[in-house]
C-alpha positions in Angstrom: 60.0 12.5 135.1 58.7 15.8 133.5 61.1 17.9 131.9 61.2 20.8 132.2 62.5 23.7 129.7 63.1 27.4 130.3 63.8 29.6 127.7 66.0 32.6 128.0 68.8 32.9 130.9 68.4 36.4 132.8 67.0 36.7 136.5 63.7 35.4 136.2 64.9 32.0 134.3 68.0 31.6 136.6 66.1 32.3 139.8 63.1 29.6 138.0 66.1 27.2 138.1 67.3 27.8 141.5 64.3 27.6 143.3 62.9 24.3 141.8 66.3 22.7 143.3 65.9 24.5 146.1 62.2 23.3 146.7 63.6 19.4 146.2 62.1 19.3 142.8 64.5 16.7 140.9 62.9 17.2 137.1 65.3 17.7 134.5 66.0 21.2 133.8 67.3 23.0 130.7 67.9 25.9 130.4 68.0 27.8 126.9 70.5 30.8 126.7 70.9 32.8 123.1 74.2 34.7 124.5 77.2 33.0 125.1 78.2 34.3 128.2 77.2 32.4 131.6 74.4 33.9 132.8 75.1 37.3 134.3 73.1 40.0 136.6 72.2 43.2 134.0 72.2 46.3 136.2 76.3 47.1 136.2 76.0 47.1 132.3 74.3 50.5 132.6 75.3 51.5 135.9 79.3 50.6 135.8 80.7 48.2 133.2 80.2 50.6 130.0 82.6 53.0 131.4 84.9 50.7 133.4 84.7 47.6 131.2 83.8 44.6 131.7 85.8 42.5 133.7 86.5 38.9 133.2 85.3 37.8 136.7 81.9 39.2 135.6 79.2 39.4 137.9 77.5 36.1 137.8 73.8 35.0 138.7 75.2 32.1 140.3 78.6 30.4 140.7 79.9 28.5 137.3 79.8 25.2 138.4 76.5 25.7 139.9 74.8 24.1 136.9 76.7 21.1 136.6 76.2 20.9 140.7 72.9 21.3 140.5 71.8 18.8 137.3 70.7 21.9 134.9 71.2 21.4 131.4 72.7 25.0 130.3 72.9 25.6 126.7 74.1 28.7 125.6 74.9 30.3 122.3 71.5 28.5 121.4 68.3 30.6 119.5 65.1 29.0 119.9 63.3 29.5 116.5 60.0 28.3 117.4 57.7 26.8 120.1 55.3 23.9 118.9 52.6 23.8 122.4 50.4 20.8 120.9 54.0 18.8 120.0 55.2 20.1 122.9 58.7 20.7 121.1 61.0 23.9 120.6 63.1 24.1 117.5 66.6 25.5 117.4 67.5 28.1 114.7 70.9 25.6 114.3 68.3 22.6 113.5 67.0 19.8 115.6 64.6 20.7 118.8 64.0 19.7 122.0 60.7 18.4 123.9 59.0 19.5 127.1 56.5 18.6 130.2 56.6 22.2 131.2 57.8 25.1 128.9 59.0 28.1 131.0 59.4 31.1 128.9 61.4 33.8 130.4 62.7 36.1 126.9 62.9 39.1 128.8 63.0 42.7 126.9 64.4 44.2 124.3 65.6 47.6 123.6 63.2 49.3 121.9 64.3 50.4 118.0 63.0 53.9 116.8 62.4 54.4 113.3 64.5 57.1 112.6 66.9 57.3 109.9 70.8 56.2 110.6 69.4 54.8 114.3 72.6 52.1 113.7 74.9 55.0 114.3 73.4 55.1 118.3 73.9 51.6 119.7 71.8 50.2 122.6 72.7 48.9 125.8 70.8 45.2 126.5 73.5 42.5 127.1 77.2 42.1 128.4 78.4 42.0 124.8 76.8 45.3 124.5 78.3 47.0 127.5 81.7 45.7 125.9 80.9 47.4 122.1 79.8 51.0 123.9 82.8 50.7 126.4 85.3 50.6 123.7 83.5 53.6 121.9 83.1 55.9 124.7 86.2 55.2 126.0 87.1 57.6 122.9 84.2 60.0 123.0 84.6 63.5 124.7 80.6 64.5 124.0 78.0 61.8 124.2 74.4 62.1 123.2 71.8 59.5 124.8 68.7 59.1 123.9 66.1 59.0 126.0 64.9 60.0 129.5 64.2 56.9 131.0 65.7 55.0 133.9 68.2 53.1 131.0 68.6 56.5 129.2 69.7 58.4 132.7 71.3 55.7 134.3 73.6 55.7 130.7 74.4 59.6 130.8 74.9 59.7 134.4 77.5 56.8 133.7 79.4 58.6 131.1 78.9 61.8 132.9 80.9 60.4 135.7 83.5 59.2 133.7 83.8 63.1 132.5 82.2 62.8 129.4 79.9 66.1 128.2 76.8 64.6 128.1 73.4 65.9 126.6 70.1 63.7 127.2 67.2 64.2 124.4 63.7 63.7 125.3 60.8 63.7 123.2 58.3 64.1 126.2 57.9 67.1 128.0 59.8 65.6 131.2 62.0 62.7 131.7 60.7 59.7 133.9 57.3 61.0 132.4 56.0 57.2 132.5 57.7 56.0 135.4 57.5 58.4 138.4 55.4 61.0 140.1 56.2 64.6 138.6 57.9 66.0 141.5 60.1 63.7 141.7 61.3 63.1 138.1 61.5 67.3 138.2 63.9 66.8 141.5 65.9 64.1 139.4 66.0 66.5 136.6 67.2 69.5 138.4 70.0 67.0 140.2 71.4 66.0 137.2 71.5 69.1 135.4 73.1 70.6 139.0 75.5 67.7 137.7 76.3 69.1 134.3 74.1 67.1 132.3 72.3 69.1 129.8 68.7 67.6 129.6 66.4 68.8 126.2 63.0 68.4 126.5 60.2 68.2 123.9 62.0 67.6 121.1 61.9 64.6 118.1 65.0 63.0 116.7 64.8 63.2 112.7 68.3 61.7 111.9 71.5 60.5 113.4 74.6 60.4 112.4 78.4 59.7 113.4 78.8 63.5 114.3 75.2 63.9 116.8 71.8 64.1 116.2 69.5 66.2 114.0 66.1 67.3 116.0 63.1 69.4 115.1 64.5 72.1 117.4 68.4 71.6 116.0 71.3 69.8 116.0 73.0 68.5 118.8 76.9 67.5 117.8 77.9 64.5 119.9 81.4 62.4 119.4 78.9 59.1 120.6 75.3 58.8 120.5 73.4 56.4 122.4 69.7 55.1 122.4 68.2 55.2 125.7 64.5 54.4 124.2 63.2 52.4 126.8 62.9 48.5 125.9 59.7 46.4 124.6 58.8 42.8 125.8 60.3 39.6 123.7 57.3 38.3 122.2 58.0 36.9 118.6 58.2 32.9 120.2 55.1 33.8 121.7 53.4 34.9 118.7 54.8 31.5 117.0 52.9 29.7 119.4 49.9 31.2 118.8 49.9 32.5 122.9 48.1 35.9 123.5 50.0 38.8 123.3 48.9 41.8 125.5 52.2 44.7 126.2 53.6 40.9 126.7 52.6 37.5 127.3 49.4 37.2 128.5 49.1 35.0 132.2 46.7 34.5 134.3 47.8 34.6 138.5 49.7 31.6 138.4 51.6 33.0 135.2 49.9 30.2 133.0 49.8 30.9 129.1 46.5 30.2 127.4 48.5 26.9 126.3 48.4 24.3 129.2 52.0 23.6 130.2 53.6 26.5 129.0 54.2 29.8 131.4 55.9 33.1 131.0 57.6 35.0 133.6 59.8 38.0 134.1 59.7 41.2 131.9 58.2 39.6 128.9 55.2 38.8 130.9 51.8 40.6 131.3 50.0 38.9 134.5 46.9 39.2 136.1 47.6 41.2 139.6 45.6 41.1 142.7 44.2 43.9 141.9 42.3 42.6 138.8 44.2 44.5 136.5 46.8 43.5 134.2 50.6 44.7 134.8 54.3 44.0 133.4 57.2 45.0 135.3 60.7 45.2 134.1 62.6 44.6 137.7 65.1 42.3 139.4 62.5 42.0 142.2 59.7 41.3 139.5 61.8 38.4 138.2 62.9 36.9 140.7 59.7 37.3 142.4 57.4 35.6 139.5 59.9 32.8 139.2 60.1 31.5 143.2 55.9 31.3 142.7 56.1 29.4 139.6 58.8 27.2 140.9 56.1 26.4 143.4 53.6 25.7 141.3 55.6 23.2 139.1 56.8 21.5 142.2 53.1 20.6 143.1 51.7 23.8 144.9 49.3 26.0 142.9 50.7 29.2 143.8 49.6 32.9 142.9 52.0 35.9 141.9 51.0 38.5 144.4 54.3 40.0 145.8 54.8 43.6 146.2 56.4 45.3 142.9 59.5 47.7 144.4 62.2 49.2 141.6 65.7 50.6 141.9 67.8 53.1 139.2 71.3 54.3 140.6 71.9 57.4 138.6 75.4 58.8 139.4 74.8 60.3 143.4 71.1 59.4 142.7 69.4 56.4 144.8 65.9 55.9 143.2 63.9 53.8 144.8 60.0 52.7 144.8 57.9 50.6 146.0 54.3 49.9 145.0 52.5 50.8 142.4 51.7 54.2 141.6 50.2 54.3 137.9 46.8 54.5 139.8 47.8 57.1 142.5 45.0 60.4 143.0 47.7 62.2 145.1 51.1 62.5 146.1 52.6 64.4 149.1 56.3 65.2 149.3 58.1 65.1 152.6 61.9 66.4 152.6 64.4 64.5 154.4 67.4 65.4 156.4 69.9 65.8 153.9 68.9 67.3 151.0 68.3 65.8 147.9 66.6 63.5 150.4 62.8 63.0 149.6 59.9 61.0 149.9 56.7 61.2 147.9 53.8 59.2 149.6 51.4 58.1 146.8 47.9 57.8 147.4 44.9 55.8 145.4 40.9 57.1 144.9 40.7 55.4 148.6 43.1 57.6 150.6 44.9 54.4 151.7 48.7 54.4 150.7 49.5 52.4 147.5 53.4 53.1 146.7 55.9 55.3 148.2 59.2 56.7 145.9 62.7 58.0 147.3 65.8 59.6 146.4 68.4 58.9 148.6 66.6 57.5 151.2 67.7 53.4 151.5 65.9 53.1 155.0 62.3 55.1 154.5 62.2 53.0 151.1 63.1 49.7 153.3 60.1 50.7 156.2 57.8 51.2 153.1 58.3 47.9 151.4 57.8 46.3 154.9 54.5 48.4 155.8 53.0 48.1 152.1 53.9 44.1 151.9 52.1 43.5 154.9 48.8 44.3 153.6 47.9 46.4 156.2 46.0 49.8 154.8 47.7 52.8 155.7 45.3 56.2 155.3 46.1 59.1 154.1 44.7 60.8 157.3 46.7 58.5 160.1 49.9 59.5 158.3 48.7 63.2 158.0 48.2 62.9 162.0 51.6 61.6 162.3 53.3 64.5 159.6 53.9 61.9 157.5 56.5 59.9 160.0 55.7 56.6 157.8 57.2 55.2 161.3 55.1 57.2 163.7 52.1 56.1 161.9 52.8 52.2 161.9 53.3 52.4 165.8 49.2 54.1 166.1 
């Protein structure tokens, strides 16, 4: 019976699990964990657990005794050093390895490190025994310092800013959310959190930190804490040590195959070929869990493609940001103000006119309608929702 490895233990590799039991599929499974701590969801660390702590009924992925219920092999606390594809083995930093039919490779991100000097004096938030270190230090701090203007970098100060901490958020571009949302919306996001008390600096580049803040080209900034909020890079260094090709992550093809028979990547780490034709990687619950009920699939018999709709969430303090689609390609973008300010909608368009990704703040049930409309794969123009003032309802109906 094949066996079946999966390397790493966040959403993508738990869900991976999951849905091969779920789809009858009676392989043995293992699962490879390098933290110690049953597998865990990841959005309270940033969002809730590094200003409240971390409590010891932890928000689990699934159940404890689901693995022992279900026949998976969990092994945590344990590195993978290396992955030989022709041996079809993976070595263990402790010594000895194990062997595969099917290597799943699920490493997730990283944060990313900026070479700047004393960056060890501004921790990073990634795991649950990282939430626990920056708890117990900001649970002393009066003045944080984060950054980075990023979802991870806002979703941090808006945390601490809660928790009445005086928080200042450094950005090297010239607007937060630069790479991830549509100007007018990452300048509404701005002006709320600064409305909030959050002093947001723009433009700038961090030349030193150190215990008391952060030197920058346009001064220094005194801070009892500083954080790094740099955004986070895919795992890739088992990847490279398999000789797999490495592309912003590991490179798939639509049925997240490596260039190595047998072996597969999924989740953040993993670059894939969408239906579009173009190559994307998405660090998101949905993308995860998404990537890993198609795989599961395929190793259960059925050859099936990755084609789901992409949709992302950041709570920021009153901020509910939500998107769904893709709109790295979009020509134009119309705003359309909701009932309740800061309530807003900002329809996306590509070089066709048809709809390709709508973003809200604070607006659960327009951002529910789009994920609906867009994953149908209807098209929706640009002039049918013009004729019905952008009601994204109205225009379904016509």
């Amino acid at each position: 019976m094949s066996h079946i490895v999966i390397i790493g233990a966040g959403h993508a590799a738990i869900q991976c699990a999951a849905s091969l039991r779920d789809l009858g599929n009676t392989s043995p499974i293992t699962i490879i964990s390098a933290e110690s701590d049953l597998p865990y969801h990841r959005p309270p660390n940033s969002k809730k657990y590094i200003v409240e702590g971390v409590p010891e009924d932890f928000s689990l992925l699934r159940a404890a005794d689901f693995y022992e219920t279900e026949k998976i092999d969990l092994l945590l606390g344990e590195t993978v050093e290396s992955v030989d594809p022709a041996g079809r083995q993976v070595k263990f930093a402790s010594g000895g390895g194990l062997g595969f039919e099917k290597l799943v490779m699920a490493p997730g991100s990283e944060p990313r490190t900026l070479p700047i000097p004393g960056i060890e004096h501004a921790p990073s938030l990634y795991s649950l025994q990282d939430a626990r270190d920056i708890y117990s230090r900001l649970s002393g701090a009066d003045t944080v310092a984060v950054i980075g203007g990023g979802f991870i970098g806002l979703e941090i100060a808006a945390a601490a800013a809660v928790s009445g901490k005086a928080v200042t958020v450094i950005e090297a571009a010239p607007q937060i959310l630069g790479r991830s949302l549509t100007p007018n919306l990452a300048e509404r996001i701005r002006s709320i959190h600064e409305e909030a008390g959050i002093s947001i600096i723009d433009s700038v580049s961090v030349e030193k930190v150190t215990p008391d803040g952060v030197s920058t080209d346009g001064g220094f900034i005194g801070a009892d804490l500083v954080l790094c909020g740099a955004g986070s890079v895919p795992r890739t260094q088992l990847a490279e040590t398999a000789d797999l090709e490495i592309n912003n992550g590991i490179v798939v093809n639509q049925y997240l195959e490596t260039r190595a028979a047998n072996i597969y990547a999924i989740g953040d780490a993993a670059c894939f070929l969408s239906v579009s034709g173009a190559r994307r990687r998405y660090e998101s619950v949905q993308n995860a869990n998404d990537q890993a009920r198609a795989l599961a699939k395929t190793l259960s018999g059925e050859l099936t493609a990755y084609s789901a709709l992409p949709w992302f969430w950041s709570d920021q303090g009153t901020i509910k940001l939500q998107m769904a689609g893709d709109s790295g390609n979009a020509s134009e973008t119309v705003i359309v103000e909701g009932a309740q300010a800061p309530q807003v909608a900002a329809f996306c368009f590509d070089a066709q006119e048809h709809l390709c990704a709508l973003e809200t703040i604070n607006w659960p049930a327009y951002h529910a309608l789009s994920r609906k409309a867009l994953s149908d794969g209807r098209v929706i123009g640009r002039e049918a929702l013009a004729a019905a003032d952008f009601d994204l309802k109205a225009a379904l109906k016509r």
